[in-house]
mmCIF entry with sequence, helices, sheets and N, C-alpha, C, O atoms, coordinates in Angstrom:
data_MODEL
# 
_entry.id   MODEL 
# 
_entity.id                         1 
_entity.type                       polymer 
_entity.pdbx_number_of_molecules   1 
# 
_entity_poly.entity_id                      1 
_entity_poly.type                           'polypeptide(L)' 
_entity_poly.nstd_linkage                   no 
_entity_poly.nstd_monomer                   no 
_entity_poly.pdbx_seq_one_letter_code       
;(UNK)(UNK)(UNK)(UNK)(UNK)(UNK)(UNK)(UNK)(UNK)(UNK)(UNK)(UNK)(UNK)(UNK)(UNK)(UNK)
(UNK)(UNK)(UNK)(UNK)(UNK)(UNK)(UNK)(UNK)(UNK)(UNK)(UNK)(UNK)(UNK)(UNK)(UNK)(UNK)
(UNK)(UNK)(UNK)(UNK)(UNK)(UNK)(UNK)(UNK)(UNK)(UNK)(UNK)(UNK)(UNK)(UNK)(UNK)(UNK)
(UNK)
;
_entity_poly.pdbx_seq_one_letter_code_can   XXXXXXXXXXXXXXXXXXXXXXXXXXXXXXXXXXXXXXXXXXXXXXXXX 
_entity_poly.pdbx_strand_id                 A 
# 
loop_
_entity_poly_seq.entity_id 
_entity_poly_seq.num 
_entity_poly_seq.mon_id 
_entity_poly_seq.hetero 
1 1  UNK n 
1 2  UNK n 
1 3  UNK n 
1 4  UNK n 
1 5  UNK n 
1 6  UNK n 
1 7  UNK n 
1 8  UNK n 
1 9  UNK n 
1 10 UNK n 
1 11 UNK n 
1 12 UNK n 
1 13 UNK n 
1 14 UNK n 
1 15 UNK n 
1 16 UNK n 
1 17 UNK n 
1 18 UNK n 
1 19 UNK n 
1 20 UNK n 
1 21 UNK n 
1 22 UNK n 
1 23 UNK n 
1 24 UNK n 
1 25 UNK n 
1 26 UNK n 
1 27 UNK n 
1 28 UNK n 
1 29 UNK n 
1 30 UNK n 
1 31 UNK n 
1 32 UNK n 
1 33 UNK n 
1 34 UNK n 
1 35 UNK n 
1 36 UNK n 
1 37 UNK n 
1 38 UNK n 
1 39 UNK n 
1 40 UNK n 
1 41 UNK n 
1 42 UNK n 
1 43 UNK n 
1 44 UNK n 
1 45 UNK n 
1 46 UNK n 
1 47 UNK n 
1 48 UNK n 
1 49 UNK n 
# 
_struct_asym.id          A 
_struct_asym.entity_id   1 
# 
loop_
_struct_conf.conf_type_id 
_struct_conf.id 
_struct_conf.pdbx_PDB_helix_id 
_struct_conf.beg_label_comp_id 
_struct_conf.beg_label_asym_id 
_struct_conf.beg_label_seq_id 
_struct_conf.pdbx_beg_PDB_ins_code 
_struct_conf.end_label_comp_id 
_struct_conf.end_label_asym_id 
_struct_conf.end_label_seq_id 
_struct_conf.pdbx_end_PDB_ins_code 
_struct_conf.beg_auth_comp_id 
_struct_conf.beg_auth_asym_id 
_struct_conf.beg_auth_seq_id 
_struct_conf.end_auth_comp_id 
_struct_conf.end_auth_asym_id 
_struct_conf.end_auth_seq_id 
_struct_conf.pdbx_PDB_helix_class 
_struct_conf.details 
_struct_conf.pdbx_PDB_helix_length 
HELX_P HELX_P1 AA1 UNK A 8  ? UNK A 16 ? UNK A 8  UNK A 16 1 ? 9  
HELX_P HELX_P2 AA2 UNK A 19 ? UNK A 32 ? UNK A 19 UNK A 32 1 ? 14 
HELX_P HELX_P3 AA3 UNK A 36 ? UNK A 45 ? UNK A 36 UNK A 45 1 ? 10 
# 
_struct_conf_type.id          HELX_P 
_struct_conf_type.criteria    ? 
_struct_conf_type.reference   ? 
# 
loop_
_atom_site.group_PDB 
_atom_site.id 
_atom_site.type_symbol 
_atom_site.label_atom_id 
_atom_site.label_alt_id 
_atom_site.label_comp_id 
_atom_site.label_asym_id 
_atom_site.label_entity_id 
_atom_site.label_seq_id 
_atom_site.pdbx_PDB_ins_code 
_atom_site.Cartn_x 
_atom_site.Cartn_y 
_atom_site.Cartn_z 
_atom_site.occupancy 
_atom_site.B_iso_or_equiv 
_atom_site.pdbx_formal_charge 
_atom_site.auth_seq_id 
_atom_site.auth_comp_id 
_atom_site.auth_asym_id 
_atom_site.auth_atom_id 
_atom_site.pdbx_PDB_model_num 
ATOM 1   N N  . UNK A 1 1  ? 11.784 -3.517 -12.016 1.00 0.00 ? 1  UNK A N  1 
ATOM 2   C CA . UNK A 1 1  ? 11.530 -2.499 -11.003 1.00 0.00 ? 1  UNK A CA 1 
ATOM 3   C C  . UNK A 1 1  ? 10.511 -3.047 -10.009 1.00 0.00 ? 1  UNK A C  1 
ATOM 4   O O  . UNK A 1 1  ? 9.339  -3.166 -10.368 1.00 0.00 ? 1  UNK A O  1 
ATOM 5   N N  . UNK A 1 2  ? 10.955 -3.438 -8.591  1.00 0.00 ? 2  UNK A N  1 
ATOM 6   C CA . UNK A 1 2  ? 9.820  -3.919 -7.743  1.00 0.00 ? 2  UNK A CA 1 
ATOM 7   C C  . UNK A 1 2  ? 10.004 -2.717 -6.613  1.00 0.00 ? 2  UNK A C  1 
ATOM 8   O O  . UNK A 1 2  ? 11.057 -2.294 -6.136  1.00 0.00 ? 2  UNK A O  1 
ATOM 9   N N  . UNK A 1 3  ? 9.144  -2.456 -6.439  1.00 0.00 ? 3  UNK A N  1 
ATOM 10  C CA . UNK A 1 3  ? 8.772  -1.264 -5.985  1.00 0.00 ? 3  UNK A CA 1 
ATOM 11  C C  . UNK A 1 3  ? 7.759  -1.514 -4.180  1.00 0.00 ? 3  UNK A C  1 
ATOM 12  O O  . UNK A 1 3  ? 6.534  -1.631 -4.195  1.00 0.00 ? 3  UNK A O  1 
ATOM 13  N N  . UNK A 1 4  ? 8.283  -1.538 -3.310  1.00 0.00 ? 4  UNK A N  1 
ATOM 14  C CA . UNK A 1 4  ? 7.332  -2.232 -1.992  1.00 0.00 ? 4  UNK A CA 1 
ATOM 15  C C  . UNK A 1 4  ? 5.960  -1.985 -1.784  1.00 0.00 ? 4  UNK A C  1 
ATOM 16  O O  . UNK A 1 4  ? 5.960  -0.763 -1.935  1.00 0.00 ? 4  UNK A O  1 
ATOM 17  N N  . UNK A 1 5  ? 4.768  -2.296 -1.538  1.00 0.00 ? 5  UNK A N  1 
ATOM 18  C CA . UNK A 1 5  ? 3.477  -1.799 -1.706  1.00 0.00 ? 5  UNK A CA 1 
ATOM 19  C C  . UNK A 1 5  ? 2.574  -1.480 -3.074  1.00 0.00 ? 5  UNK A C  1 
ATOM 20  O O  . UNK A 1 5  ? 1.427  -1.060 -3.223  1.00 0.00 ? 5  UNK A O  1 
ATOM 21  N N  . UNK A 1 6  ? 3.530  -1.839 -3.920  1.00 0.00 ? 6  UNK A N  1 
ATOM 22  C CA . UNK A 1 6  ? 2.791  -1.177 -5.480  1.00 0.00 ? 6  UNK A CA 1 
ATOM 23  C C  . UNK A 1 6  ? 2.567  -2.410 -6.054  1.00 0.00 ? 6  UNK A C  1 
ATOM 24  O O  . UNK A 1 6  ? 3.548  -3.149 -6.136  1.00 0.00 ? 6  UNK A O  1 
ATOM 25  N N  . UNK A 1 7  ? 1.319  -2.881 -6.545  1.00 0.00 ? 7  UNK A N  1 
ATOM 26  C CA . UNK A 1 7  ? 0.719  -3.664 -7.058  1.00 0.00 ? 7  UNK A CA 1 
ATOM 27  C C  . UNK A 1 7  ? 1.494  -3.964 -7.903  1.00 0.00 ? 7  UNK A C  1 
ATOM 28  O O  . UNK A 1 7  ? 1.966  -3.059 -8.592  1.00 0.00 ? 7  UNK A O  1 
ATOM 29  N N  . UNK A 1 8  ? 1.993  -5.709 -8.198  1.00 0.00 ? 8  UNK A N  1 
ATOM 30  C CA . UNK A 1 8  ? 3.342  -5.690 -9.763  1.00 0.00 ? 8  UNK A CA 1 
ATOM 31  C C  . UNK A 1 8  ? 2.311  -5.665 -10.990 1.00 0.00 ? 8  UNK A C  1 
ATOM 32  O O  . UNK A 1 8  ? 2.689  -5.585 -12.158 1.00 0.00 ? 8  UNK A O  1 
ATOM 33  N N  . UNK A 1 9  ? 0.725  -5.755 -10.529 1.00 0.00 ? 9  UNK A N  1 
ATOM 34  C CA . UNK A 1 9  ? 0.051  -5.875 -11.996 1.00 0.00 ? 9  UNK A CA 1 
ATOM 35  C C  . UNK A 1 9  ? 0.192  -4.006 -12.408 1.00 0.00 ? 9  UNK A C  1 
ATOM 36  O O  . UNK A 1 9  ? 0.777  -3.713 -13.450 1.00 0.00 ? 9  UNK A O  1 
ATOM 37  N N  . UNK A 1 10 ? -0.219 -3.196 -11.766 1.00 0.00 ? 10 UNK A N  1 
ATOM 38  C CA . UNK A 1 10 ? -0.387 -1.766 -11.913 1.00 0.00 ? 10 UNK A CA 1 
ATOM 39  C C  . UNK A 1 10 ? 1.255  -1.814 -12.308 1.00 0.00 ? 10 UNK A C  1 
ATOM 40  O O  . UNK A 1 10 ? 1.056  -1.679 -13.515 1.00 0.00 ? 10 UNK A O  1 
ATOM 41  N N  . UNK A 1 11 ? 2.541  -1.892 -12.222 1.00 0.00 ? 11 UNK A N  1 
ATOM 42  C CA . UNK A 1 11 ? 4.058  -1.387 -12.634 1.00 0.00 ? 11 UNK A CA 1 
ATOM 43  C C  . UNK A 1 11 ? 4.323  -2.457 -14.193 1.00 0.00 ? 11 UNK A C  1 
ATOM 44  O O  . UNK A 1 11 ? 5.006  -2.108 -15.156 1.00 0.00 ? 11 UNK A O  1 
ATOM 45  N N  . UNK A 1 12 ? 3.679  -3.594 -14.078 1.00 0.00 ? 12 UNK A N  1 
ATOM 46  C CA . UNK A 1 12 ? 3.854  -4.160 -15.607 1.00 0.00 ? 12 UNK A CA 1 
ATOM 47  C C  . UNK A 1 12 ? 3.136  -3.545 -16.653 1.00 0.00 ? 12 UNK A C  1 
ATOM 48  O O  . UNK A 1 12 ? 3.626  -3.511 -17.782 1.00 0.00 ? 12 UNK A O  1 
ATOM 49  N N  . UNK A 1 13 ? 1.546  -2.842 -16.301 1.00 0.00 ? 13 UNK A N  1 
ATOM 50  C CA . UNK A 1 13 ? 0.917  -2.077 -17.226 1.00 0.00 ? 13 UNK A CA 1 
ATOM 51  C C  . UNK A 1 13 ? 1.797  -0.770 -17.017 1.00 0.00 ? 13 UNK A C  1 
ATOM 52  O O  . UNK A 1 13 ? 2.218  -0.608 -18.162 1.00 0.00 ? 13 UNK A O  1 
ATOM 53  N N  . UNK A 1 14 ? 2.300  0.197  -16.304 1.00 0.00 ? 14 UNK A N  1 
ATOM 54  C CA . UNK A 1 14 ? 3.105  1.441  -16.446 1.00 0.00 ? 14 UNK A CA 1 
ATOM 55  C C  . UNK A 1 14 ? 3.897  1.026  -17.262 1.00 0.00 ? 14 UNK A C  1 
ATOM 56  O O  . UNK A 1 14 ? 3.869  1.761  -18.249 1.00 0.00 ? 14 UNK A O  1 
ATOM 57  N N  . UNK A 1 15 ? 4.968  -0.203 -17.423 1.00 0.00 ? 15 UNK A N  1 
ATOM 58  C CA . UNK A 1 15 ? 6.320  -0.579 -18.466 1.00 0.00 ? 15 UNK A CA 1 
ATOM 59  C C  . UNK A 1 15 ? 5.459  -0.511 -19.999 1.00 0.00 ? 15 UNK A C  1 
ATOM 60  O O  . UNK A 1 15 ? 5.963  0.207  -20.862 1.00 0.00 ? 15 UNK A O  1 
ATOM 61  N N  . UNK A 1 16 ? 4.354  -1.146 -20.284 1.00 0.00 ? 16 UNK A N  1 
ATOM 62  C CA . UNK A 1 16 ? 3.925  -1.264 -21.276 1.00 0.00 ? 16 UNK A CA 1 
ATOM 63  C C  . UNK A 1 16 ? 3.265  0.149  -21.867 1.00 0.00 ? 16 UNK A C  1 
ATOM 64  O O  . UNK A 1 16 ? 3.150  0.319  -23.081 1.00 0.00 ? 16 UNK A O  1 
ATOM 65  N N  . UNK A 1 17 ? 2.902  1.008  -21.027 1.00 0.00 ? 17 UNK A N  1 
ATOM 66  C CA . UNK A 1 17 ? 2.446  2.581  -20.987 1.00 0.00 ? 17 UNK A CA 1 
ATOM 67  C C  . UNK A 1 17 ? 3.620  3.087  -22.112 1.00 0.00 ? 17 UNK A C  1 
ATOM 68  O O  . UNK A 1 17 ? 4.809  2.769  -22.091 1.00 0.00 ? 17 UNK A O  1 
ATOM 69  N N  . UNK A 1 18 ? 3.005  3.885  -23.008 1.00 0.00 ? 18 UNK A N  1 
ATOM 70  C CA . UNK A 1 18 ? 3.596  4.885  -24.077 1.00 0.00 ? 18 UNK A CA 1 
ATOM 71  C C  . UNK A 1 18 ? 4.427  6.077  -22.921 1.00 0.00 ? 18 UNK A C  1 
ATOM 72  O O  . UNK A 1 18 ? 4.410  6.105  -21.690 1.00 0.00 ? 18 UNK A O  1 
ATOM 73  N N  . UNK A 1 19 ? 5.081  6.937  -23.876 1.00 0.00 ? 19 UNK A N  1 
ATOM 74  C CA . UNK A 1 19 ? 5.551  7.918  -23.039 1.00 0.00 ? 19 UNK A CA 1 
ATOM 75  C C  . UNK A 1 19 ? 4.467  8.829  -23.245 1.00 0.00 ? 19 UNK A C  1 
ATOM 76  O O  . UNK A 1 19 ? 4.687  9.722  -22.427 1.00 0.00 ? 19 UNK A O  1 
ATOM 77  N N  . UNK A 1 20 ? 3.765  9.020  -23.667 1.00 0.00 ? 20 UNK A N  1 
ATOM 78  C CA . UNK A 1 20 ? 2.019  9.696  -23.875 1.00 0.00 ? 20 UNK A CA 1 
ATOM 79  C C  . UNK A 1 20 ? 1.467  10.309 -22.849 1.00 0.00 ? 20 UNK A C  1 
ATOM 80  O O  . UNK A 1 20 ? 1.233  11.416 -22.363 1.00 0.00 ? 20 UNK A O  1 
ATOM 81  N N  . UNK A 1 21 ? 1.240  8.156  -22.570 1.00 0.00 ? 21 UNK A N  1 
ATOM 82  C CA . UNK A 1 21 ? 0.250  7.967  -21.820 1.00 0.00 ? 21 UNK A CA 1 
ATOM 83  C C  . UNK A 1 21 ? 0.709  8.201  -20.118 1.00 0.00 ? 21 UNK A C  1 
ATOM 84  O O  . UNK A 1 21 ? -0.103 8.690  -19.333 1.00 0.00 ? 21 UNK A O  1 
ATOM 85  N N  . UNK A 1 22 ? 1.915  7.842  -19.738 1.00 0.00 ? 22 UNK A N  1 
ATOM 86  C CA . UNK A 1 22 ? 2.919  8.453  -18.721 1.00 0.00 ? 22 UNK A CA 1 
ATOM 87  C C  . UNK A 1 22 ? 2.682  9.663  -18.596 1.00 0.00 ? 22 UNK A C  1 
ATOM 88  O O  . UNK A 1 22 ? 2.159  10.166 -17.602 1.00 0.00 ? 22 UNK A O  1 
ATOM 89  N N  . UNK A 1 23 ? 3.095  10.337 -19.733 1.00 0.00 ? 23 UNK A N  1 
ATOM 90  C CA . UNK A 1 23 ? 3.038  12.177 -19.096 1.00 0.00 ? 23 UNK A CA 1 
ATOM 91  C C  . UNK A 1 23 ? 1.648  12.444 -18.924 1.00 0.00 ? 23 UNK A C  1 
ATOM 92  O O  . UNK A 1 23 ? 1.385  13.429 -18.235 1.00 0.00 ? 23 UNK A O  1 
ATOM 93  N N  . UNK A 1 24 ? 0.554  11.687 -19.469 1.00 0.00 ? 24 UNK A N  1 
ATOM 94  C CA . UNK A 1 24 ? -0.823 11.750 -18.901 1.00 0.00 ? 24 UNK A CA 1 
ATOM 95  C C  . UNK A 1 24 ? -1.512 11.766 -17.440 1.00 0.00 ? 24 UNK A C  1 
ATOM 96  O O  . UNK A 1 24 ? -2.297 12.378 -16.715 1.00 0.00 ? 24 UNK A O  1 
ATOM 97  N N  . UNK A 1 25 ? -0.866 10.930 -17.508 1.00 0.00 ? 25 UNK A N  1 
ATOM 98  C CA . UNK A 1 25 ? -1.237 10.025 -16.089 1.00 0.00 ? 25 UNK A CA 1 
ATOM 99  C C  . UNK A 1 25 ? -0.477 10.950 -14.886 1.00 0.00 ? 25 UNK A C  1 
ATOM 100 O O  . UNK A 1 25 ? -1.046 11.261 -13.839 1.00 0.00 ? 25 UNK A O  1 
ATOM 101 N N  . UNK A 1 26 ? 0.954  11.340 -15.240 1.00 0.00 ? 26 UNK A N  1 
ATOM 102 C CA . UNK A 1 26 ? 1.874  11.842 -14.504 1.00 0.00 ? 26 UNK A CA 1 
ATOM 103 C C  . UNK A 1 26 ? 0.657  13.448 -14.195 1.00 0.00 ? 26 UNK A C  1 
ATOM 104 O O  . UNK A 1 26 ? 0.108  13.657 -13.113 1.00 0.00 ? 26 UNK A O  1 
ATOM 105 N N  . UNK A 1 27 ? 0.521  14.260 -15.317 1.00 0.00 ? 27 UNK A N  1 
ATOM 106 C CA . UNK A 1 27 ? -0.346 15.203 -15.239 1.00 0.00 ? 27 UNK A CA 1 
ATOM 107 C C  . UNK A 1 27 ? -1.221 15.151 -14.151 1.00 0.00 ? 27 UNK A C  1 
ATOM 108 O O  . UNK A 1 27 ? -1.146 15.939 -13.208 1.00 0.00 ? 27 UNK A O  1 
ATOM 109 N N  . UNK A 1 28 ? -2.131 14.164 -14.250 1.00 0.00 ? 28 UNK A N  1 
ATOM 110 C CA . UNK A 1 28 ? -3.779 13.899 -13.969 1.00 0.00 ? 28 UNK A CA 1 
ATOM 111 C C  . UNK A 1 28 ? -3.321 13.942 -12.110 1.00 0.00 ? 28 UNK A C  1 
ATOM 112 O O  . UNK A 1 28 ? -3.945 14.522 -11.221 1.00 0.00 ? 28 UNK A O  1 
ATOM 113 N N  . UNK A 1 29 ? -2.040 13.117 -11.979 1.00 0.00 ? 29 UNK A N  1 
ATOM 114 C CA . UNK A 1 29 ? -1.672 12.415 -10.278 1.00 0.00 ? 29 UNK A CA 1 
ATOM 115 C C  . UNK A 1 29 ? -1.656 13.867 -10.163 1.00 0.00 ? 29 UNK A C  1 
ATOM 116 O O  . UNK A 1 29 ? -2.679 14.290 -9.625  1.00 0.00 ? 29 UNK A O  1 
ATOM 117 N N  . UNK A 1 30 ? -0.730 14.853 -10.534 1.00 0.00 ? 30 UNK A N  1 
ATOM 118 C CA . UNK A 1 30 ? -0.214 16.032 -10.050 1.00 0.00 ? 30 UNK A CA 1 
ATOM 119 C C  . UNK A 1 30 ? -0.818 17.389 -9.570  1.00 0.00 ? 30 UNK A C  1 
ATOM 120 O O  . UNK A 1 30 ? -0.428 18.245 -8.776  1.00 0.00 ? 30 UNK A O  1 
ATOM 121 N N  . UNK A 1 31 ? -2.340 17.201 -10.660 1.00 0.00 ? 31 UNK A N  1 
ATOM 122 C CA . UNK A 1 31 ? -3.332 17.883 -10.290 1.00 0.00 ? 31 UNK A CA 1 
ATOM 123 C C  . UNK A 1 31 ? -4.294 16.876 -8.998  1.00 0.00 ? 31 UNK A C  1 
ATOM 124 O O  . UNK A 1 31 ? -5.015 17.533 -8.246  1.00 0.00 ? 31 UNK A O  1 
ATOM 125 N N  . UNK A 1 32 ? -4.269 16.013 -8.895  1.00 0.00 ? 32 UNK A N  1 
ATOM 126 C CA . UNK A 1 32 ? -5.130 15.447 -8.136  1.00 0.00 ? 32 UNK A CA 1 
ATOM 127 C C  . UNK A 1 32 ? -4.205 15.666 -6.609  1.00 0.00 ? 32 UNK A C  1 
ATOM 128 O O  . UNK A 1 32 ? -4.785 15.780 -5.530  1.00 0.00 ? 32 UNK A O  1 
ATOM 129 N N  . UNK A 1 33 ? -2.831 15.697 -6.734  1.00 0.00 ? 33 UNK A N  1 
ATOM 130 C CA . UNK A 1 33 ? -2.462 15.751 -5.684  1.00 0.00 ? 33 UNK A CA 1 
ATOM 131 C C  . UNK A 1 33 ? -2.560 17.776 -4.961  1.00 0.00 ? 33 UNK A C  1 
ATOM 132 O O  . UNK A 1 33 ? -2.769 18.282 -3.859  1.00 0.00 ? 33 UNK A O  1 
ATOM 133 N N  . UNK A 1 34 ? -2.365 18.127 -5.891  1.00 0.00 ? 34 UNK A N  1 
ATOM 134 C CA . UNK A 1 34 ? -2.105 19.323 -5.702  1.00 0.00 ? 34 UNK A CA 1 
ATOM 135 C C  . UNK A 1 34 ? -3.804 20.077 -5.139  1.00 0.00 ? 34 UNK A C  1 
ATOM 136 O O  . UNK A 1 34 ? -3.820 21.148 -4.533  1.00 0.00 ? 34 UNK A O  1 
ATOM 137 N N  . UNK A 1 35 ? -5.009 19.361 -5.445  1.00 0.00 ? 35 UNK A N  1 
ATOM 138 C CA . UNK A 1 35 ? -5.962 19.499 -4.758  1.00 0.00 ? 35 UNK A CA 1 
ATOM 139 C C  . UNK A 1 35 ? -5.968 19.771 -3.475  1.00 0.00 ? 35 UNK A C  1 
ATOM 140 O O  . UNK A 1 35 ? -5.543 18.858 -2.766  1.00 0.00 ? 35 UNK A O  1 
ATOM 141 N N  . UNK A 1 36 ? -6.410 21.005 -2.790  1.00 0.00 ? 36 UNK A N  1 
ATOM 142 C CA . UNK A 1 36 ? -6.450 21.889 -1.424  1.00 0.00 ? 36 UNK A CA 1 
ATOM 143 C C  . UNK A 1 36 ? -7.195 20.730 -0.563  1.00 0.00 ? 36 UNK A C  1 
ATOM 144 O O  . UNK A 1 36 ? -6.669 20.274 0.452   1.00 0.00 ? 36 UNK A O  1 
ATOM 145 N N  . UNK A 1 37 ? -8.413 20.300 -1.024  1.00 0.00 ? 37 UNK A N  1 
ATOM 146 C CA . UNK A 1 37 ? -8.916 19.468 -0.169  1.00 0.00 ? 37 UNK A CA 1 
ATOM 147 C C  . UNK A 1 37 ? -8.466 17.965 -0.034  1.00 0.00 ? 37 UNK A C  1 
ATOM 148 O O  . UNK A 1 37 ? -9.108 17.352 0.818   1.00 0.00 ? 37 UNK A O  1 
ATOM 149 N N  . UNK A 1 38 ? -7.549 17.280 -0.662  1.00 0.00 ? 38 UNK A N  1 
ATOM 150 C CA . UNK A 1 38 ? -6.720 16.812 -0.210  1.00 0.00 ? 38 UNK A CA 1 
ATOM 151 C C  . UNK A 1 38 ? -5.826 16.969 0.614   1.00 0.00 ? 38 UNK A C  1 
ATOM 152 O O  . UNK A 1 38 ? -5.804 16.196 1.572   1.00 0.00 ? 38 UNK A O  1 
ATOM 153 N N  . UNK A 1 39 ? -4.769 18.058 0.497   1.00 0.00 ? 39 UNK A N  1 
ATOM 154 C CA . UNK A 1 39 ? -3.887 18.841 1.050   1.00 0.00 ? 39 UNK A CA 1 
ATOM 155 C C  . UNK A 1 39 ? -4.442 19.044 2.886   1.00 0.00 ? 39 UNK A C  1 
ATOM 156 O O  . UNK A 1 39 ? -3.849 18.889 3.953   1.00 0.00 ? 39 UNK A O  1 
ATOM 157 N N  . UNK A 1 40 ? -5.788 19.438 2.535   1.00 0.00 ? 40 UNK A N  1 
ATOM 158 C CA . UNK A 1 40 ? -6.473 19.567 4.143   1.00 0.00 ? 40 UNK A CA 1 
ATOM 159 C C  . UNK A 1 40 ? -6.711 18.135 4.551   1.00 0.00 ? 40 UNK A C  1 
ATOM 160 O O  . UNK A 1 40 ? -7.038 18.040 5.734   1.00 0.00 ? 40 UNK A O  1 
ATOM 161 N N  . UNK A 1 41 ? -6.643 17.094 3.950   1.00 0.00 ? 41 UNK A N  1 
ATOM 162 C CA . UNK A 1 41 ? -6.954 15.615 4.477   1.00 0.00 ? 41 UNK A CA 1 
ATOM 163 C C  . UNK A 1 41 ? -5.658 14.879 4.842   1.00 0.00 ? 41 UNK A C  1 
ATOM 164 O O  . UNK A 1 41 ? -5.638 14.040 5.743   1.00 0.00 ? 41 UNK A O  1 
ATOM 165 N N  . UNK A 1 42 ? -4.357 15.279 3.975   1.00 0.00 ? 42 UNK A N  1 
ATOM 166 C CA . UNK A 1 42 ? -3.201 15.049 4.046   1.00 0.00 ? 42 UNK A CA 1 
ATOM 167 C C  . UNK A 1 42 ? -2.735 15.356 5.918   1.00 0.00 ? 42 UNK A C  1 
ATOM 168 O O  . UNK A 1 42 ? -2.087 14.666 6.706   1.00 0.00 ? 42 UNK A O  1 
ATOM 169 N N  . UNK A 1 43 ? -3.322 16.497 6.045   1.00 0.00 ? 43 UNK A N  1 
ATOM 170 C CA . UNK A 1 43 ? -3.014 17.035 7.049   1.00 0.00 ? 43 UNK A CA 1 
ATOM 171 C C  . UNK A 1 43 ? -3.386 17.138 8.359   1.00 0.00 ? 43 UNK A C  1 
ATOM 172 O O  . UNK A 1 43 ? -2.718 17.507 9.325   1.00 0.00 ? 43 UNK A O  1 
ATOM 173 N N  . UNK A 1 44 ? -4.586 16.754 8.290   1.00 0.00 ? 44 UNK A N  1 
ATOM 174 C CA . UNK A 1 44 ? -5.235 15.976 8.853   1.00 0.00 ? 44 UNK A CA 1 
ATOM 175 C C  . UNK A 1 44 ? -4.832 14.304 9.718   1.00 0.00 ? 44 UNK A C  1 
ATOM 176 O O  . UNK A 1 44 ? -5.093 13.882 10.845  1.00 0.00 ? 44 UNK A O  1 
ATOM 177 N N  . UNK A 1 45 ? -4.067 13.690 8.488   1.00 0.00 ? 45 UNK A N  1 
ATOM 178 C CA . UNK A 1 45 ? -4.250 12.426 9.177   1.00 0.00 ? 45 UNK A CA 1 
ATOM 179 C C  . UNK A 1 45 ? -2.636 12.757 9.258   1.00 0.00 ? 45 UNK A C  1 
ATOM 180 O O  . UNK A 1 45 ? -2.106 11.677 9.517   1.00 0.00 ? 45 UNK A O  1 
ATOM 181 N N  . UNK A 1 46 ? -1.594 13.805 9.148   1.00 0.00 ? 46 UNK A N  1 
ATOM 182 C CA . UNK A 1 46 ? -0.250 13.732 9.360   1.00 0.00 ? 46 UNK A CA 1 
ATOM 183 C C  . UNK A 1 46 ? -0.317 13.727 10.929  1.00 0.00 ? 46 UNK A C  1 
ATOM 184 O O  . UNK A 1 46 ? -1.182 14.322 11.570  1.00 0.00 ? 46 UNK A O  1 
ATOM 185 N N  . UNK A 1 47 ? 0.981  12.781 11.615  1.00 0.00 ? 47 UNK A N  1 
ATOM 186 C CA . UNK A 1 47 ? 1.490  12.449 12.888  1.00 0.00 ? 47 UNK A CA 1 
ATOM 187 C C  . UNK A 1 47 ? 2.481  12.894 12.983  1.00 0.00 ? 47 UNK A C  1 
ATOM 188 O O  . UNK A 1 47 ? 3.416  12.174 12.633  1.00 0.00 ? 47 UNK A O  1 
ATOM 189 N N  . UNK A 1 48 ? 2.736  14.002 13.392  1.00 0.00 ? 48 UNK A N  1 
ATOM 190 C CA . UNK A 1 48 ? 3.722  14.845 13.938  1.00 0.00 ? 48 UNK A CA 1 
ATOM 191 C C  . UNK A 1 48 ? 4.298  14.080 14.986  1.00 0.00 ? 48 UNK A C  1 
ATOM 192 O O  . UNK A 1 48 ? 3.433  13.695 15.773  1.00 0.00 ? 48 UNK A O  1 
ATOM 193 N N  . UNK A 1 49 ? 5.852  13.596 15.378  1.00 0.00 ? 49 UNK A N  1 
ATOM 194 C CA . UNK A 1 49 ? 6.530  13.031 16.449  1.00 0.00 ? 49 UNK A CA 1 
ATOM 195 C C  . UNK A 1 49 ? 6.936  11.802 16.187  1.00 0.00 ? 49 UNK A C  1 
ATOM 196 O O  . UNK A 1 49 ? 7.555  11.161 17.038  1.00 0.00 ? 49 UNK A O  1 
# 
């Protein structure tokens, strides 16, 4: 899986990742993304056009 922009050291440690530690991680991104003040920074730097 090569993936454009994604570090191949960070996607060889995800292959070696438990399914655990995945739904962990998957969790942790989902709340971090779902953060309002992100969301207001997201939006911020979005370029409409």
């Amino acid at each position: 899986m090569n993936a454009p922009g994604i570090d191949a050291r960070l996607l060889e440690l995800l292959q070696q990742a438990s399914n655990l530690q995945l739904f962990q991680l998957n969790s942790v991104i989902e709340r971090m993304l779902a953060d309002p003040r992100r969301i207001v920074q997201v939006r911020k730097e979005l370029h409409m056009g």
